[in-house]
C-alpha positions in Angstrom: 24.8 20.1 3.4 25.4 22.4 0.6 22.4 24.7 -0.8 21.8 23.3 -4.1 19.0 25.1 -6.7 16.3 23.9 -8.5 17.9 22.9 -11.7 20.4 21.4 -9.8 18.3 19.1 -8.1 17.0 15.2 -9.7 14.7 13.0 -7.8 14.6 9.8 -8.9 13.0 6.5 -7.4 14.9 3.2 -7.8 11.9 0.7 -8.4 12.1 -3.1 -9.5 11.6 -6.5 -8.4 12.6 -7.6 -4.6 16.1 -8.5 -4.5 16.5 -6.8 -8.1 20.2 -4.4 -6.6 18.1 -1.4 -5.9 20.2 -1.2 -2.2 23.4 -2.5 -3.9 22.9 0.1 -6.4 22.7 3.2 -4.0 26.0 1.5 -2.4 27.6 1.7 -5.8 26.6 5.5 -6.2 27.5 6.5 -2.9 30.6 4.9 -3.0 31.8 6.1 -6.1 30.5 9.5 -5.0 33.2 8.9 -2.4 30.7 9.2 0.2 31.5 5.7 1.8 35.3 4.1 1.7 33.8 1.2 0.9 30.3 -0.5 0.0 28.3 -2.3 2.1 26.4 -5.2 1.8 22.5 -6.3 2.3 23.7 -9.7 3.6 25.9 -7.9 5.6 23.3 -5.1 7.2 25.5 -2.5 6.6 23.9 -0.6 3.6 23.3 3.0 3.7 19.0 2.7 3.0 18.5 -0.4 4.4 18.5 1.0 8.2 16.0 -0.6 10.4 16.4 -3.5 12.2 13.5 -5.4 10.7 15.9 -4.6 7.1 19.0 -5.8 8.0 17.5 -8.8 10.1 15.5 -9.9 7.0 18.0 -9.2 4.5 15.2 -7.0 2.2 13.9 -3.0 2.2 10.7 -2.3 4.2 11.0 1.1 4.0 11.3 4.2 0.9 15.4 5.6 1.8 16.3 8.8 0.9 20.2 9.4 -0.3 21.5 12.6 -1.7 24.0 11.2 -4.1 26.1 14.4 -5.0 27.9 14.0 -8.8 29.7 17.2 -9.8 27.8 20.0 -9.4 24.3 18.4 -9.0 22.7 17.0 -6.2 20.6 13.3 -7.1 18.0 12.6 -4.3 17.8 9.0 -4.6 14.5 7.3 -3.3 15.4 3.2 -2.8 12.0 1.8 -2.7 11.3 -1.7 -1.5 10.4 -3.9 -3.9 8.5 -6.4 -1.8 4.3 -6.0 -3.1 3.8 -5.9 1.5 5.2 -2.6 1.3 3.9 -0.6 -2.3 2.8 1.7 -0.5 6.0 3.1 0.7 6.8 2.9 -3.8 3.8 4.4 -3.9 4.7 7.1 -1.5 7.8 7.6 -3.5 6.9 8.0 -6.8 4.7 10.8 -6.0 7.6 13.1 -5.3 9.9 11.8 -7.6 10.5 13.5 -11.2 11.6 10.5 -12.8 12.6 6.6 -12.0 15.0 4.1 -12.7 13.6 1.0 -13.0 16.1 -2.1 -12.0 16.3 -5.4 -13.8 18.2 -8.5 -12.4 20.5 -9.5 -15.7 20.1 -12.8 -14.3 16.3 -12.9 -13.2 15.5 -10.7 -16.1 12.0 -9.2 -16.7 10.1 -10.1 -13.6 6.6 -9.3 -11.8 8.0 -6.4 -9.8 9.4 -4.6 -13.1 5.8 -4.7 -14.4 4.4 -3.2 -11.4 7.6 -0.7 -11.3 6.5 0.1 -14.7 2.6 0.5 -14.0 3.7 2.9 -11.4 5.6 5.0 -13.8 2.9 4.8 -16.0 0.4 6.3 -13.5 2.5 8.8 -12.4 3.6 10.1 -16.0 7.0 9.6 -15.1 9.9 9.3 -17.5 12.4 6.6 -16.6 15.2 4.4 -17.4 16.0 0.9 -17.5 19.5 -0.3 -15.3 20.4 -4.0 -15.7 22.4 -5.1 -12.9 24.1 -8.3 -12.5 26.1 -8.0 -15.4 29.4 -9.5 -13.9 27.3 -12.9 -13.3 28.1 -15.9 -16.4 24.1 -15.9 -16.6 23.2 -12.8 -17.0 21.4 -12.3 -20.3 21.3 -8.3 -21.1 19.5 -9.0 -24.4 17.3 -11.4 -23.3 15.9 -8.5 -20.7 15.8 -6.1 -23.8 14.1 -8.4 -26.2 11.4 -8.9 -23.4 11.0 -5.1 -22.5 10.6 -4.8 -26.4 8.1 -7.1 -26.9 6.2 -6.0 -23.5 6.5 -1.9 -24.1 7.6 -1.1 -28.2 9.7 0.8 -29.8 10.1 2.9 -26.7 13.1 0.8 -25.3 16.6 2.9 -26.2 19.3 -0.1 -25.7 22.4 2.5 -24.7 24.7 0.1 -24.5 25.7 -3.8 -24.4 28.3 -5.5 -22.4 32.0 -6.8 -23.6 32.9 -9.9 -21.3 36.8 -12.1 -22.0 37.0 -15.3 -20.4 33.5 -14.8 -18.6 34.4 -11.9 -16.8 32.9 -8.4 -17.4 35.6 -6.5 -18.9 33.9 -3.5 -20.5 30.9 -2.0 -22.9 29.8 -0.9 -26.1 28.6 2.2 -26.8 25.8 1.7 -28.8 25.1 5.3 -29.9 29.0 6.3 -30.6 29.4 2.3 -31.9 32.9 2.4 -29.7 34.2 -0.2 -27.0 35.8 1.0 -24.0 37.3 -1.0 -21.2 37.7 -0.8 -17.5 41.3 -0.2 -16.2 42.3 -1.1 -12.5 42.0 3.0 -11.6 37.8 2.4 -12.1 38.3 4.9 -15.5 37.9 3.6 -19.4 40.3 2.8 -22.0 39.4 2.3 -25.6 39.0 -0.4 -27.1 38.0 -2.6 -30.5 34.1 -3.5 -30.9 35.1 -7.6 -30.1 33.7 -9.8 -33.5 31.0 -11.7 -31.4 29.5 -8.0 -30.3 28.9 -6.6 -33.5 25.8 -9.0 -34.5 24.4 -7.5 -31.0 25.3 -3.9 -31.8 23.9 -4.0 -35.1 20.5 -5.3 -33.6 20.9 -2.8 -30.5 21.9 0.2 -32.9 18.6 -0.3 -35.0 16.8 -0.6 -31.8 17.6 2.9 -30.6 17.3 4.0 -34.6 13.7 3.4 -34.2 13.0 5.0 -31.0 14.3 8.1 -32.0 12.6 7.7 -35.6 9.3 7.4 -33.7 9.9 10.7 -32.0 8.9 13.1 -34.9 7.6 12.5 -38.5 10.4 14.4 -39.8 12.9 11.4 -38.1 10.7 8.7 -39.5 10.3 9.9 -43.1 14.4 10.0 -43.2 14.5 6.5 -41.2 12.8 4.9 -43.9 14.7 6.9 -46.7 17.4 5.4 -45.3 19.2 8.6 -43.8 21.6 8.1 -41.3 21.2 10.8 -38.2 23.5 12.4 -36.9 25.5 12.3 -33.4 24.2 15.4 -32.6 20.6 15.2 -33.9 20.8 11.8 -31.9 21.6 13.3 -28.3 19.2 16.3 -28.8 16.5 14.2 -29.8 17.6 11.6 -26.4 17.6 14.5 -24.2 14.1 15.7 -25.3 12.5 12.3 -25.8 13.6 10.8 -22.5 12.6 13.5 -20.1 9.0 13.7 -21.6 9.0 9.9 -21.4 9.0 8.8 -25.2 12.2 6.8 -25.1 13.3 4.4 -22.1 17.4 3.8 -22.3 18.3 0.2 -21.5 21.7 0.4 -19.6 23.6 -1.9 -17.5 26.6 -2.6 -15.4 27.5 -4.5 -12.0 27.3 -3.0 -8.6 29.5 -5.0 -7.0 32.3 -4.3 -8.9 31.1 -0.8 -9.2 31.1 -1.1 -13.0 28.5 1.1 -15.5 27.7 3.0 -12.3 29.7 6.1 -13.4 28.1 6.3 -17.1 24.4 5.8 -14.9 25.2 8.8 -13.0 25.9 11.2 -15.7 23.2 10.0 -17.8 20.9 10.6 -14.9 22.0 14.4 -15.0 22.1 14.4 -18.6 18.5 13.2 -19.5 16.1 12.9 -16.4 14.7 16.5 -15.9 15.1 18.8 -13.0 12.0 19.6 -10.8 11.8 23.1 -12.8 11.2 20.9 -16.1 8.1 18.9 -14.3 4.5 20.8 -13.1 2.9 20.5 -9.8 -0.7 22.4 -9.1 -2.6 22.8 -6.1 -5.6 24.6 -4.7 -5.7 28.3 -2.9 -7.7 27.7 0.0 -9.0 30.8 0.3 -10.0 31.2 -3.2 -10.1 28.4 -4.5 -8.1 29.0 -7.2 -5.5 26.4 -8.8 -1.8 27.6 -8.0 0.4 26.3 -10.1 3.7 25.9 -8.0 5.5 24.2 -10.4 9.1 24.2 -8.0 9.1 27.8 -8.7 11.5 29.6 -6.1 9.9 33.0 -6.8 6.3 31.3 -5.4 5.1 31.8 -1.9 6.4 28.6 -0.1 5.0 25.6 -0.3 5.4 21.9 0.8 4.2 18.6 0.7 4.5 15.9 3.1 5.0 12.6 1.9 6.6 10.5 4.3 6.8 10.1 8.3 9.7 8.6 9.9 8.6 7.9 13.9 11.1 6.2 15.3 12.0 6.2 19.1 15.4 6.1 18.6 15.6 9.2 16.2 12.5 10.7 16.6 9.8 12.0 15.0 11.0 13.0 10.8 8.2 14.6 8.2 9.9 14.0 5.1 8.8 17.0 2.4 9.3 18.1 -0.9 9.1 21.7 -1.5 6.7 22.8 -4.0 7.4 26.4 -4.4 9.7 28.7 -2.8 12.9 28.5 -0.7 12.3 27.1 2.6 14.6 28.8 5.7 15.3 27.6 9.2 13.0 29.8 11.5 10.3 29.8 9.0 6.8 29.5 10.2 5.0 27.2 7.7 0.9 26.5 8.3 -1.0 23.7 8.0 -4.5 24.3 6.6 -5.9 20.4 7.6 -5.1 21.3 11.2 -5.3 24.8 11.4 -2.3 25.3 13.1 1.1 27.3 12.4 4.4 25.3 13.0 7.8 27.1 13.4 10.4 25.2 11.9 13.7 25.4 14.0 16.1 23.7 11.5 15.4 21.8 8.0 17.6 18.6 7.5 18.3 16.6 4.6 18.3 13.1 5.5 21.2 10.1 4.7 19.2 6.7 5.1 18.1 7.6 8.4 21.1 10.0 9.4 19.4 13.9 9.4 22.1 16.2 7.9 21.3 20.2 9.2 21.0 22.7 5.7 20.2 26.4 6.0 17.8 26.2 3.1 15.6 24.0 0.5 14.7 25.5 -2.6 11.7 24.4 -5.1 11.7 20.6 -5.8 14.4 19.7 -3.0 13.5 16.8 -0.4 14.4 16.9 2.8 12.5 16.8 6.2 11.4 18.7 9.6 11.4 17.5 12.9 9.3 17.0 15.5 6.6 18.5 14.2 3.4 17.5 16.6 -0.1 18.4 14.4 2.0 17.4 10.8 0.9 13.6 9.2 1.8 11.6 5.5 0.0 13.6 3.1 -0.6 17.1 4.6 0.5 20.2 2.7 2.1 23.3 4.4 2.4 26.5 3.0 1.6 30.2 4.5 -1.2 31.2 6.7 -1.5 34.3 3.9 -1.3 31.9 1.0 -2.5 28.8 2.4 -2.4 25.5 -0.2 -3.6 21.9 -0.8 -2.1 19.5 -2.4 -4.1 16.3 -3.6 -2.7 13.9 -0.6 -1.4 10.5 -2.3 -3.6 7.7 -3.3 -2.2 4.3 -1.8 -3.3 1.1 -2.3 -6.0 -0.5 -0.1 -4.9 -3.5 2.8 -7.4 -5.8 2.5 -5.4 -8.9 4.6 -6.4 -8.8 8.0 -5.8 -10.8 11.1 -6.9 -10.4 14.7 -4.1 -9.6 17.2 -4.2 -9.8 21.1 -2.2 -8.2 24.1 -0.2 -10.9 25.4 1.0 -9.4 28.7 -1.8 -7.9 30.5 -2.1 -4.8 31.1 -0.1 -3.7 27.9 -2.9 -2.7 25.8 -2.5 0.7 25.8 1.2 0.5 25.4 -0.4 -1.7 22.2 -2.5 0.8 21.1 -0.3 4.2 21.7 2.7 2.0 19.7 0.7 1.3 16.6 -0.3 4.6 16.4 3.0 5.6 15.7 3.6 2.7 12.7 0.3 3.7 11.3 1.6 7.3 11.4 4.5 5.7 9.4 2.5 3.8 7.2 -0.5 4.6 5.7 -1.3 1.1 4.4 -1.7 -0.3 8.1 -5.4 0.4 9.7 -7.0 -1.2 13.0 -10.4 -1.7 13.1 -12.4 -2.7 16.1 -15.0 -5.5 15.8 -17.3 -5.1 18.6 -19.6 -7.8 17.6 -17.2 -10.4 17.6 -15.1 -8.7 20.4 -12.3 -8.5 18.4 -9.2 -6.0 17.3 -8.5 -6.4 13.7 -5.2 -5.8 12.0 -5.1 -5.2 8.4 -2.3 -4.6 5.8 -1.3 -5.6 2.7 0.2 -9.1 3.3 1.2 -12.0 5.9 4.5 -10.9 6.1 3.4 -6.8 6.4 1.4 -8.2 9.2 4.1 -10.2 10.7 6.9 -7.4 10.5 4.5 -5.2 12.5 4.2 -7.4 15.0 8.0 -7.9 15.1 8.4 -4.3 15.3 6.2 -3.8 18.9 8.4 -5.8 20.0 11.9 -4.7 18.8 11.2 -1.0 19.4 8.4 -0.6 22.0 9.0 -3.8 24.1 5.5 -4.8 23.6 4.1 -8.6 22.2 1.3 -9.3 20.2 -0.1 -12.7 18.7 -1.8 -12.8 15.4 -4.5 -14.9 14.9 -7.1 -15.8 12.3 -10.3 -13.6 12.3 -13.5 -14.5 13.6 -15.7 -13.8 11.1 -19.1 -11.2 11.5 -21.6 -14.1 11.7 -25.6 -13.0 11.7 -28.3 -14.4 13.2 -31.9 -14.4 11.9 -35.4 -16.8 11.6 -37.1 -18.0 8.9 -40.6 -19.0 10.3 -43.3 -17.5 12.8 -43.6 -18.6 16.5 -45.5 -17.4 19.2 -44.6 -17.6 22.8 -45.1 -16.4 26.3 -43.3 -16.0 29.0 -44.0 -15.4 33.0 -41.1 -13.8 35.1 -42.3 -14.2 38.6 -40.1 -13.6 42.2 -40.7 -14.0 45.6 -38.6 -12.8 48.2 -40.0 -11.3 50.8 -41.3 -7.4 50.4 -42.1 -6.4 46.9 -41.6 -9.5 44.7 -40.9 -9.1 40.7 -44.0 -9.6 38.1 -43.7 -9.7 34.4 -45.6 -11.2 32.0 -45.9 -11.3 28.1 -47.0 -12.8 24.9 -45.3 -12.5 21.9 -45.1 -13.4 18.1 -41.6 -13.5 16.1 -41.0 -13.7 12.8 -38.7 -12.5 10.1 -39.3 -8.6 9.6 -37.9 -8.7 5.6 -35.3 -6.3 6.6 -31.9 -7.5 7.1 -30.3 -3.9 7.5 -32.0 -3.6 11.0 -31.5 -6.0 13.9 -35.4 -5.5 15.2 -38.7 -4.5 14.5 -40.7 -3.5 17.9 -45.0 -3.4 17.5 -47.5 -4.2 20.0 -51.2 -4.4 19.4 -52.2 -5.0 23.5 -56.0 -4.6 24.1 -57.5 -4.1 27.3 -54.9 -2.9 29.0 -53.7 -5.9 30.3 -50.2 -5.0 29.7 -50.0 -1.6 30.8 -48.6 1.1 28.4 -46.0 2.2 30.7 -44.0 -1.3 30.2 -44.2 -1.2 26.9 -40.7 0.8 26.5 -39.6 -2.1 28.7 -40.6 -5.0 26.9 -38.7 -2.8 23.4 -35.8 -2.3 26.1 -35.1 -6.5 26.6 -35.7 -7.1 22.9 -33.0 -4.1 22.3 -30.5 -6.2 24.2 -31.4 -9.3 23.4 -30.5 -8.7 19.5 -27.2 -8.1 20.7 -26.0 -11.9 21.1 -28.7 -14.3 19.6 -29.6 -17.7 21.7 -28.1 -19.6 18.6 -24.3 -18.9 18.7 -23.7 -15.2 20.2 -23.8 -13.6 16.6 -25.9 -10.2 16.7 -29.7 -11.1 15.4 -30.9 -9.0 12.3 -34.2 -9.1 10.5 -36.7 -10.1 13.6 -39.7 -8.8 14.1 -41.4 -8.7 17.6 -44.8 -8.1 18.7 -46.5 -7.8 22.1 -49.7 -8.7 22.0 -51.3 -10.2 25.4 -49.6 -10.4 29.1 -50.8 -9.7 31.9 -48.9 -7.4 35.3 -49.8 -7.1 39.3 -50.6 -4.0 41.1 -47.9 -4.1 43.2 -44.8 -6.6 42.2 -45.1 -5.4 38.3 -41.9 -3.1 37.2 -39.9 -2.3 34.4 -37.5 -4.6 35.3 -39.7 -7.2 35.5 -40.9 -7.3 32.0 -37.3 -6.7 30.4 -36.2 -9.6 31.8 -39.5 -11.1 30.1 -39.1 -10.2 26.9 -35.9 -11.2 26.9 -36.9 -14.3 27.9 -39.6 -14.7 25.7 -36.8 -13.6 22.5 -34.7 -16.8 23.4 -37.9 -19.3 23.6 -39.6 -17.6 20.6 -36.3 -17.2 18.5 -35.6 -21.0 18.8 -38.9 -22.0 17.8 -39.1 -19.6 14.6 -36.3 -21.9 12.6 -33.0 -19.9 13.5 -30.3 -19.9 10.9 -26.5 -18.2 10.7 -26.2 -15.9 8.1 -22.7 -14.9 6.7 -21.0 -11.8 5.1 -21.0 -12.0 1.2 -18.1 -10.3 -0.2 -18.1 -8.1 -3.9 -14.4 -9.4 -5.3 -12.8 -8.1 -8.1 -9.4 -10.3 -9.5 -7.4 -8.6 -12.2 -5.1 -11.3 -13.2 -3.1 -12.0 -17.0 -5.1 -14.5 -19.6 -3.5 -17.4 -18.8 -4.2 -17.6 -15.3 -7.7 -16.8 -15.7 -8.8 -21.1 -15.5 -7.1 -21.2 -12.1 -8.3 -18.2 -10.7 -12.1 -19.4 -11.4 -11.2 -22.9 -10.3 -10.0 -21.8 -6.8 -13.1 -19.2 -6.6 -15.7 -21.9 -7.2 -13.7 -24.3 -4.2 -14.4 -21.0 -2.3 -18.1 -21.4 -2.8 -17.8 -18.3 -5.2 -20.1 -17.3 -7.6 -18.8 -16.2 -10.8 -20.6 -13.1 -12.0 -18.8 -11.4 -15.0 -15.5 -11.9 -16.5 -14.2 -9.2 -19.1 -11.1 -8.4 -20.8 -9.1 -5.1 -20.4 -6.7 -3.9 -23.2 -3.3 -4.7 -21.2 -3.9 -8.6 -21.7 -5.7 -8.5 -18.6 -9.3 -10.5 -17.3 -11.4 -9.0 -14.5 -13.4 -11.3 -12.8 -16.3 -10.0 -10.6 -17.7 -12.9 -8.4 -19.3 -13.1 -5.0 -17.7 -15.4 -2.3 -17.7 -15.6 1.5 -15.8 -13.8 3.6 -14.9 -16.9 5.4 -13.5 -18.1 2.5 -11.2 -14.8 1.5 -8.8 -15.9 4.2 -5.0 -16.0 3.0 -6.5 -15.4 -0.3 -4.2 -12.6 -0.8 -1.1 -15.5 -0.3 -2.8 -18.3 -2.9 -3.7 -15.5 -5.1 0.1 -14.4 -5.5 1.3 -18.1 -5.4 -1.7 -19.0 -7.9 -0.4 -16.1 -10.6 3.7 -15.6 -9.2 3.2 -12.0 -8.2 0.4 -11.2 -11.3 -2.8 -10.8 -9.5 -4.5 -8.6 -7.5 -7.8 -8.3 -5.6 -10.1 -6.1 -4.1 -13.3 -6.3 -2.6 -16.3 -4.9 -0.5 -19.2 -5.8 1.7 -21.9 -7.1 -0.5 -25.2 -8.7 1.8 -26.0 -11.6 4.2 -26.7 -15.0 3.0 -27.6 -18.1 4.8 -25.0 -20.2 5.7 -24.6 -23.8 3.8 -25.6 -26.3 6.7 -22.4 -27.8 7.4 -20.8 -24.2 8.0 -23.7 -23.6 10.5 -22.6 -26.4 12.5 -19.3 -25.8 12.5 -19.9 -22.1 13.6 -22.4 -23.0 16.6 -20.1 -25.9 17.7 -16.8 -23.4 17.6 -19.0 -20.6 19.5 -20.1 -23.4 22.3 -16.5 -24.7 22.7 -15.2 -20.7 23.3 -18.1 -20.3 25.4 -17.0 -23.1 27.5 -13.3 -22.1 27.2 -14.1 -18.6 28.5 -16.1 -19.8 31.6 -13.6 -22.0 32.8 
């Protein structure tokens, strides 16, 4: 791979809706790059970023691709994103590295969810962007509809560049809105001129006003003459494009067909001649030794600098940690350090990758991507610089996974095999966390959807030969009591020798705190418990919290109290009263009106106006309590309500189904309530039945 320079460099993430022609896109660019001989195909599995096996089975991106598209002297690091809301983090992961974005738009699916949250992504990340309408060559495909709707969504903003020219329903050529010229396509893929066609003109008149009035917004100088009634000029038009679209001010609206490889080559230039380079975009981070800010700013002349933003970990190929440099030139045989870990790394070779092909380059100057192998200590999100200028970069905020299921081994003796395989996807991705749940002796899996959770699954078994089953979560049940009882209990063997003796009374009742299992007191008199037992009676009540007499669930808010019992001389021992109290903790427990408590969850639903009614219907058939509701200034409600965690299940699914794509969630661990009766029921009679299942 050829050494190109910071101004020579673009990154640009391709972000839209799933199934949008983000892939079919990169094939269009590649191949008129005359990297390929010929384009391949999703349906087919043969694109260039769609890789894995779990892509070209399911016909859809999973993963963020990296393709250097090289056009003339300028090397376009293309970052296809999936567009699938299972995998925004990988977008996510994207868009922090990229410099600008190009936001796709089905011609015949027009303006859809995932071009809002392409667009909410650009917006967070300051990053300017176009608009590419693909589809073109299709009968249906309505370029002005998608304009018209990106107007009314985003303003003035929205630059239409250019609007199609079609003869007997097939896509024959464009107008340039700007110049006001036709052109056609000839059978050698170049133009020929041509006359604006009568039924384009309304279209260009509306279009050319359009792109008037983004410019006139740009300055007060351009919207004084605007209104005058001043024409601009050609040339005060581009410079005022080429300013207003780097910083973000103006969004062009293009389009084209990449299937037939048409409007790609007008994309590609455009992309050169108004997204910035690297060297036009700033990028600070934090001395560690001083604790100064360092403003790299893809300066070459800076110590070096990197980020890591990605980690491929593939058996196959190995181990990948995708970068972008942030200052300096980075060299083979450079020694790069890694302040999280403490550790120095010598890179061996640097690579630019191709999809998931590594291509060797002697050097990567400021702003470049590419990536280093087999680096052991490196993960997502680490910076690396020099051990004499060590430097931090804030590491990449990505959305929380708040779907979980429980999985289990199916072949036995595989779990660590399970466990050392997912450790490698999570290294991957960031949005996939196990946690264990040793209360309800389970392994929980979350992520950010079913089919995230599915694909992982599918993937321990395509590349490490390994099975899991996904099942639905037991939830973190709590037992308590709501009255006072008072028992006792004798433990008394015989068995020849020294027999066992243990023998309390005891009061139970609830201790007010629900934030600790047990409260231990004893008020003996007379000494006829003896004070050496007492950290034995404490001992049985310690483990008998652990799985209450009611259904199994850990006990909170109990207080115990020893208060009479009695011992012998010889067959007394600590032993003896453990097994006492614990004893007396089931017999008192089920006298003192034991109840299941469940796990209230905080939600939070951000969801558009209209489907605000539905949201609140399916929250109160939740048993959800609606708290607050309160508009944001995007058209927006947030709705704050308290519901069940035994209720959230597949609530990530109904909620997208509810609002088509609109709505998300979060939520957190609020308190324990008391379980409706007919849930506590349910619960104990499940519990028995796996009891009895286990035992057999």
């Amino acid at each position: 791979m050829e050494i190109y320079t910071t101004d020579k460099i673009r990154n640009v993430a391709l972000l839209g809706h799933s199934g949008c022609g983000k892939t079919s896109l990169v094939e269009a660019m590649a191949y008129l790059a005359k990297m390929t001989t010929r384009m391949g195909r999703v349906e087919d599995g043969n694109t260039i970023s769609d890789y894995d096996k779990e892509e070209i089975k399911r016909h859809f991106s999973i993963n963020t691709s990296v393709v250097p598209i090289l056009w003339e002297d300028t090397k376009i690091n293309i970052l296809d994103t999936p567009g699938l809301f299972d995998f925004v983090g990988e977008a996510e992961e994207a868009v922090s590295v990229a410099d600008a974005a190009i936001i796709v738009v089905s011609g015949k699916n027009g303006v859809e969810t995932g071009t809002k949250k392409a667009w909410e992504l650009c917006e967070k990340y300051k990053l300017p962007r176009m608009v590419f309408v693909t589809n073109m060559d299709s009968d249906n495909a309505s370029y002005r509809q998608v304009v018209e709707d990106l107007q009314n969504m985003y303003g003035k903003h929205i630059a239409p560049f250019h609007i199609p020219v079609r003869e007997n329903k097939e896509f024959v050529g464009y107008v340039n809105v700007l110049q006001q010229r036709a052109k056609r396509w000839n059978a050698h893929g170049t133009i020929d001129p041509m006359e604006v066609p009568d039924y384009s003109r309304e279209n260009l008149g509306i279009c050319r006003t359009a792109l008037m009035e983004a410019i006139a917004e740009t300055s007060e100088e351009f919207l004084e003459r605007y209104f005058s009634g001043e024409e601009f000029s050609e040339n005060e038009i581009r410079q005022a494009l080429r300013v207003n679209v780097a910083n973000g001010t103006i969004i062009p609206v293009m389009m084209g067909s990449n299937t037939m490889a048409r409007g790609i080559f007008t994309l590609l230039v455009d992309i050169i001649k108004y997204l910035p380079s690297p060297e036009k975009r700033s990028c600070n981070g934090i001395n560690a030794n001083s604790n100064e800010i360092f403003h790299a700013d893809y300066d070459f002349s800076k110590p070096k600098s990197a980020y890591v933003w990605k980690t491929i970990a593939d058996p196959f190929i190995g181990k990948y940690s995708l970068i972008k440099v942030n200052s300096g030139v980075l060299k083979t045989d450079d020694v790069l350090y890694n302040h999280h870990k403490g550790v120095e790394e010598k890179i061996s070779k640097l690579y630019v990758m191709r999809g998931n092909k590594p291509e060797e380059t002697k050097e990567l100057h400021a702003g470049d991507i590419g990536a280093l192998a087999k680096l052991a200590s490196v993960a997502t999100t680490d910076s690396l610089s020099t051990q004499k200028n060590p430097i931090l970069y804030i590491r990449t905020a990505l959305s929380t996974p708040y779907t979980y299921k429980r999985y289990t081994v199916k072949k036995k003796g595989d779990d660590d095999k399970v466990s050392q395989a997912l450790q490698k996807l999570m290294s991957e991705d960031l949005t996939l966390r196990i946690e264990n749940d040793t209360a309800n002796s389970q392994t929980l899996l979350y992520g950010m959807g079913d089919q995230h959770l599915e694909i992982v699954a599918s993937k321990l078994l395509e590349r490490y030969k390994v099975e899991i089953e996904l099942q639905k979560p037991r939830i973190a049940f709590r037992e308590t009591i709501l009255k006072k009882s008072d028992v006792e209990y004798k433990y008394k063997k015989q068995s020849g020798g020294h027999g066992q003796y243990g023998h309390v009374k005891m009061t139970f009742e609830p201790s007010g705190n629900l934030d600790a299992p047990y409260v231990f007191d004893q008020c003996v008199v007379g000494g006829s418990v003896p004070k050496n037992y007492f950290p034995a009676v404490e001992k049985g009540i310690q483990e008998a919290v652990l799985s209450g007499p009611l259904a199994a669930y850990p006990v909170v808010g109990v207080k115990a109290v020893l208060y009479d019992g009695s011992y012998h001389t010889v067959d007394s021992s600590e032993l003896a009263f453990k097994i006492a109290a614990i004893q007396a903790f089931k017999k008192g427990f089920l006298e003192a009106k034991p109840v299941l408590l469940e796990p209230i969850a905080s939600l939070k639903v951000l969801v558009p106006d209209g489907y605000t009614g539905d949201i609140m219907g399916d929250l109160n058939k939740r048993r959800g309590r609606i708290l607050s509701m309160s508009p944001d200034n995007n058209g927006y409600q947030e709705i704050l309500a308290d519901v069940p965690y035994l209720e959230l299940y597949d609530y990530n699914t109904d909620l997208r189904s509810m609002t088509g794509g609109n709505g998300t969630y979060s939520y957190s661990f609020a308190r324990y309530e008391q379980a409706p009766p007919e849930v506590q029921e349910r619960e104990i009679a499940a519990r028995a039945a796996l009891k009895e299942d286990t035992e057999k």
